[in-house]
C-alpha positions in Angstrom: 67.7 -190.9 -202.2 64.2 -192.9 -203.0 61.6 -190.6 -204.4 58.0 -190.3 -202.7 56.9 -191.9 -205.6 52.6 -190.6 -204.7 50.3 -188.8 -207.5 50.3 -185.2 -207.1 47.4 -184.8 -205.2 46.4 -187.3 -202.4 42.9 -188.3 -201.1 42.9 -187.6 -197.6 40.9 -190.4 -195.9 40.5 -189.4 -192.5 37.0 -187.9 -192.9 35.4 -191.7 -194.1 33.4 -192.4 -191.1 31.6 -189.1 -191.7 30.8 -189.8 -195.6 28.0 -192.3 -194.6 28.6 -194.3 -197.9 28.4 -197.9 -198.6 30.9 -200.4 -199.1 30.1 -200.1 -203.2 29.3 -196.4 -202.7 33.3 -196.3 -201.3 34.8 -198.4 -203.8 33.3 -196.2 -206.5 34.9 -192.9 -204.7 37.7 -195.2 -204.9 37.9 -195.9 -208.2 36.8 -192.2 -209.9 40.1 -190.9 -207.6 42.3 -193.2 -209.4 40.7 -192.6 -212.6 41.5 -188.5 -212.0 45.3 -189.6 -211.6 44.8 -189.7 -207.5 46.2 -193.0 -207.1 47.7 -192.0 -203.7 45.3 -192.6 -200.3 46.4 -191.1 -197.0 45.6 -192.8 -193.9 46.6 -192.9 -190.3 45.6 -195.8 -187.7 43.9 -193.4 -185.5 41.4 -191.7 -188.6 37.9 -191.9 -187.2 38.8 -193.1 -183.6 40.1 -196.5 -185.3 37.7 -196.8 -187.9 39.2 -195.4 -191.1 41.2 -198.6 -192.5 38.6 -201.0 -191.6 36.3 -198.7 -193.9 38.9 -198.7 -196.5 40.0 -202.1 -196.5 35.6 -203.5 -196.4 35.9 -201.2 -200.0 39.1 -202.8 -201.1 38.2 -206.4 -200.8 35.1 -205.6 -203.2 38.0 -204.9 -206.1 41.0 -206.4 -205.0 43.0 -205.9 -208.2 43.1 -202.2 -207.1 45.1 -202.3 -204.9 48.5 -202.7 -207.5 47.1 -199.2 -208.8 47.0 -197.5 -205.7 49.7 -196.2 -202.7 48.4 -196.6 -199.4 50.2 -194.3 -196.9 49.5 -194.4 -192.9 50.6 -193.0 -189.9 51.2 -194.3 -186.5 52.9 -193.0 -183.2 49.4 -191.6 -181.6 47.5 -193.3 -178.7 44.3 -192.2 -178.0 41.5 -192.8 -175.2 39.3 -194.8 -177.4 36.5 -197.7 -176.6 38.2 -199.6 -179.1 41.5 -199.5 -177.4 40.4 -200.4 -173.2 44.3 -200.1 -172.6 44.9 -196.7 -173.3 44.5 -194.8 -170.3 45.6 -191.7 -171.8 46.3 -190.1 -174.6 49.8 -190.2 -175.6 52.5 -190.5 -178.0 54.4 -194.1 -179.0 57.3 -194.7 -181.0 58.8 -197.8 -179.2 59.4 -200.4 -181.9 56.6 -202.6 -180.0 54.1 -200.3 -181.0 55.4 -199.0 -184.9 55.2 -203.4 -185.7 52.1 -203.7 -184.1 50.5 -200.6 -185.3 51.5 -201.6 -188.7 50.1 -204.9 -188.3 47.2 -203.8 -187.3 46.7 -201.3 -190.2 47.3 -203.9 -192.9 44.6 -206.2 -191.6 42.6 -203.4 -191.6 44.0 -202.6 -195.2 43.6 -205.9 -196.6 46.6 -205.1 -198.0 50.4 -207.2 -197.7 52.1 -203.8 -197.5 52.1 -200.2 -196.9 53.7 -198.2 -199.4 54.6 -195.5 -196.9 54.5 -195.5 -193.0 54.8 -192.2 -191.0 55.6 -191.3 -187.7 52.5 -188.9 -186.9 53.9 -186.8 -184.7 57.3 -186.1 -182.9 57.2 -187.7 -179.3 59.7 -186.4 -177.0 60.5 -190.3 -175.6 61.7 -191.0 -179.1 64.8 -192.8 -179.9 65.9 -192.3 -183.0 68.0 -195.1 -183.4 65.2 -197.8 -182.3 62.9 -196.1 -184.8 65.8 -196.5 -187.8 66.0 -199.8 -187.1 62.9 -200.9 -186.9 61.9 -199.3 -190.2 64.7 -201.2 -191.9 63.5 -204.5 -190.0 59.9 -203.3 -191.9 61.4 -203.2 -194.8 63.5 -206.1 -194.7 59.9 -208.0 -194.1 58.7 -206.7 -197.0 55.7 -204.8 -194.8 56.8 -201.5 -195.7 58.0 -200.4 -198.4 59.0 -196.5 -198.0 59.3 -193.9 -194.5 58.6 -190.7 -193.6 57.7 -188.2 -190.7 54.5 -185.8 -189.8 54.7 -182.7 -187.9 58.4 -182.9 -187.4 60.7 -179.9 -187.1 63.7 -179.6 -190.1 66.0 -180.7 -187.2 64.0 -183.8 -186.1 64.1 -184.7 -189.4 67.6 -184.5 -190.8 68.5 -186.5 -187.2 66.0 -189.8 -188.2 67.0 -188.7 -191.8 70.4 -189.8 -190.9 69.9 -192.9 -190.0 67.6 -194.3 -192.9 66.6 -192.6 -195.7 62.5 -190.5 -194.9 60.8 -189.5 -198.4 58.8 -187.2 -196.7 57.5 -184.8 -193.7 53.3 -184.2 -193.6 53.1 -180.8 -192.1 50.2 -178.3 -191.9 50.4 -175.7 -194.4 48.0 -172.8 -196.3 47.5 -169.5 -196.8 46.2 -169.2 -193.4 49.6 -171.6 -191.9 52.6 -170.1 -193.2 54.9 -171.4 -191.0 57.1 -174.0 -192.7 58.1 -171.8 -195.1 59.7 -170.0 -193.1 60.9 -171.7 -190.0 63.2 -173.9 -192.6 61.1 -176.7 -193.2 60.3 -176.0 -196.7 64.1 -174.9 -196.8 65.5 -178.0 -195.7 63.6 -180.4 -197.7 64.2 -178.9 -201.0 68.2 -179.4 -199.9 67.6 -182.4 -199.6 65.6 -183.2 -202.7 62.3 -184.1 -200.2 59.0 -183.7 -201.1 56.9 -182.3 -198.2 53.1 -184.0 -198.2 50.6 -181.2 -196.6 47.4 -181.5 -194.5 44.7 -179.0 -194.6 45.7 -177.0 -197.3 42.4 -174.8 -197.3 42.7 -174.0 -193.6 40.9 -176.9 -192.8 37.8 -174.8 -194.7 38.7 -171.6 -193.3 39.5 -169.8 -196.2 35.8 -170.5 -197.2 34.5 -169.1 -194.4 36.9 -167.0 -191.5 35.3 -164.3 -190.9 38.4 -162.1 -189.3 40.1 -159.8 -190.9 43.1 -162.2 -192.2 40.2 -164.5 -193.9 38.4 -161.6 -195.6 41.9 -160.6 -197.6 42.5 -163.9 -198.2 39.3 -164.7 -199.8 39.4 -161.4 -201.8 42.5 -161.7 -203.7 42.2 -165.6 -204.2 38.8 -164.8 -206.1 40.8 -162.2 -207.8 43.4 -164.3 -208.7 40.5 -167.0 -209.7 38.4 -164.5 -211.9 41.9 -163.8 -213.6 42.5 -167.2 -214.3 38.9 -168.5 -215.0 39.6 -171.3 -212.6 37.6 -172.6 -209.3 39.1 -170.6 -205.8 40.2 -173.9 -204.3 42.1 -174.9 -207.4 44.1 -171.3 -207.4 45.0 -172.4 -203.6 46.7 -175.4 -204.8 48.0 -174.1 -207.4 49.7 -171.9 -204.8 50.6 -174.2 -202.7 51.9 -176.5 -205.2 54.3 -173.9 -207.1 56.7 -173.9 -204.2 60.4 -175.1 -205.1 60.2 -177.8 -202.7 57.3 -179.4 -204.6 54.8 -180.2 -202.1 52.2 -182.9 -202.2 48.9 -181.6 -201.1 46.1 -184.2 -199.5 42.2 -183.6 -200.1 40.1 -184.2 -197.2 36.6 -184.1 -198.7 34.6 -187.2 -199.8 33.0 -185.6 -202.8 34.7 -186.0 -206.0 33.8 -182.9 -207.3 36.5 -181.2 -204.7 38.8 -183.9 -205.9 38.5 -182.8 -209.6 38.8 -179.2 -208.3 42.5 -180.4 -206.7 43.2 -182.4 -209.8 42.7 -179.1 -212.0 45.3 -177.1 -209.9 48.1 -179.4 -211.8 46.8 -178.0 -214.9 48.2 -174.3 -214.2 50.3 -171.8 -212.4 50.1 -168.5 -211.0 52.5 -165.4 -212.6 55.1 -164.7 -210.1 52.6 -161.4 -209.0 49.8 -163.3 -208.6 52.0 -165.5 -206.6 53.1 -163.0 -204.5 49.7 -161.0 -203.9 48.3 -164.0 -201.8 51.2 -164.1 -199.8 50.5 -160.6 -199.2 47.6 -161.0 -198.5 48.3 -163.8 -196.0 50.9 -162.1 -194.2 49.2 -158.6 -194.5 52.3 -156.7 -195.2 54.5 -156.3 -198.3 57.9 -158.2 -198.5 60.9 -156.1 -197.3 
């Protein structure tokens, strides 16, 4: 089966509109991820009501030689109600084959780029065929547009059916301290079976953790600092650490365009949590003790 084949921590893009940087000041950002060892950039055509790659891509051009140090990942399958597509009437979900081409042809203009190194299916849409998705990311392939597939959001059982019929290195799902779904509703199960690393979106709670202020937050953000002050090492790096000591291996994406929170995500790959430690933020997540 192909490997996901992305650094271990991902920039998260889809925030770029609201850095207010320059082209140069977004090349640089750029270029200080890839010098941490976060060669991988997450995308999806939708990030910033449409805006996203085009921001990217205006970087890109400045230094196009980066582009064979980099993975670009990006996601399709959303329409939205957006100025810069009159057509859409409302918000839905698309995964005919007419859109997936001409979604990815639109993102690699945007890009500047010949091909995507991954191309997701954002979210599962109940008018899905599988088999017209299948083939149409082989015929991707085949054109040389795309060069590896995966899922978002997709239940283990929607995945092992597209799964089936060409090979996904990957399903993007929501998980944290404050989600704890996919690890147990088989997600997390499943893909370690099959030797698939999960990517994960908001793995701080989307910021949460820093500031909930219910009673699941506050026991959260007591025994991570615990667990930090143990460890001499930043709260938000302890989270990934966390995150990233599961079997299944999972890939977490940053979402913040200061590199500082990069290099705090970068130093969770330095470490891991005793098997206690582990344990005590799930506990404190869940807010009972394990049977």
């Amino acid at each position: 089966m192909a490997k996901l084949g992305l650094s271990r921590i991902v920039a998260g893009m889809w925030r770029m509109t609201e850095w207010d940087m320059t082209p140069q000041q977004r090349l640089s950002f750029i270029e200080q991820c890839i010098a941490l060892g976060v060669t991988s950039f997450d995308h999806a055509d939708i990030y910033g009501g449409y805006g996203v790659e085009g921001l990217f891509g205006e970087a890109l051009a400045l230094k196009p030689a980066l582009r064979e140090q980099m993975q670009i990942v990006s996601k399709c399958g959303i329409k939205l109600v957006s100025g810069r597509r009159p057509t859409h009437t409302i918000q839905h979900y698309d995964t005919s084959s007419a859109h997936i081409v001409a979604s990815v042809e639109n993102s690699l203009k945007e890009l500047r780029t010949d091909y995507l190194d991954l191309l997701l299916i954002h979210r599962p849409d109940p008018l899905m065929d599988f088999d017209e998705v299948a083939n149409t990311f082989q015929r991707l392939r085949s054109e040389g547009k795309v060069r590896e597939f995966g899922v978002s959001n997709f239940s283990r059982h929607q995945f092992e059916t597209l799964n089936k019929r060409v090979p996904l290195v990957t399903n993007q799902v929501e998980f944290s301290p404050l989600h704890l779904e996919p690890m147990f509703d088989e997600t997390f199960d499943g893909l370690q079976d099959l030797g698939v690393q999960p990517m994960i979106w908001s793995p701080l709670g989307g910021g949460r953790l820093f500031t909930a202020g219910d009673e699941q937050g506050e026991r959260l953000r007591l025994k991570i600092k615990e667990v930090a002050d143990e460890l001499n090492r930043p709260f938000a790096s302890v989270v990934f650490a966390w995150i990233m000591q599961l079997p299944c291996r999972p890939v977490p994406l940053t979402g913040s365009g200061r590199i500082e929170s990069i290099q705090v995500a970068v130093e969770a790959t330095q470490f891991s949590l005793s098997r206690p430690q582990w344990f005590e933020i799930l506990r404190a997540a869940r807010g009972h003790e394990v049977a």
